[in-house]
C-alpha positions in Angstrom: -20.4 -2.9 -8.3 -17.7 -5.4 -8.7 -19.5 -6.8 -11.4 -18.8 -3.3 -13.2 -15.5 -2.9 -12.7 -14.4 -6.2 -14.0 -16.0 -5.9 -17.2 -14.5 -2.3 -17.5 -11.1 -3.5 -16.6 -11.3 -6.8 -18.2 -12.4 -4.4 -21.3 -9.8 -2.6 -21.1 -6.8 -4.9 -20.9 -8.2 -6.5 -23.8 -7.9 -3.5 -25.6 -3.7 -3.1 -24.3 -3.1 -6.4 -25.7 -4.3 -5.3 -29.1 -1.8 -2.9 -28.7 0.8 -5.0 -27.5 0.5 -7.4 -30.6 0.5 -4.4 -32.9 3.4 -3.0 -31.6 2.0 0.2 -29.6 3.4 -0.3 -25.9 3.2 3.3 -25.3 -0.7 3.0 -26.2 -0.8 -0.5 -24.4 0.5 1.6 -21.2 -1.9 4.9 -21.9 -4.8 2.4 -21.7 -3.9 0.3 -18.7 -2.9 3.9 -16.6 -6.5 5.6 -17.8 -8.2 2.1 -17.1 -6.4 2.2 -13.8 -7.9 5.2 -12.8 -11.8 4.8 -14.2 -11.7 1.8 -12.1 -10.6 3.5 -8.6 -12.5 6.8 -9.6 -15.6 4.1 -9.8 -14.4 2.1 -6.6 -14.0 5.5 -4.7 -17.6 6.4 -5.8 -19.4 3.8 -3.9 -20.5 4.3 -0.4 -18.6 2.5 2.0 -21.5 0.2 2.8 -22.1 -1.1 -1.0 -18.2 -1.4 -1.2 -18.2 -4.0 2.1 -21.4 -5.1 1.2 -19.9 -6.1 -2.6 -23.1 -4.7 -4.3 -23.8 -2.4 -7.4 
């Protein structure tokens, strides 16, 4: 699971620095709120046990 969630975040942040060097901030910020919440939507997902047990 926390294999997942990296990559998506990771992903993602790339994607606000693109923004960030072409002058979006307001996209750059959009991204990392949206990214934000797909990760704790896919954290809050798990069942307890696979979230102490760090699988997928």
């Amino acid at each position: 699971m926390y294999q997942k969630l990296y990559l998506s975040l990771f992903n993602r942040v790339t994607d606000a620095i693109r923004a960030l060097e072409t002058e979006q901030p307001v996209l750059a910020r959009q991204i990392l709120i949206q990214a934000q919440q797909d990760c704790e939507e896919l954290y809050l997902k798990q069942s307890p046990d696979d979230r102490s047990n760090g699988q997928q």
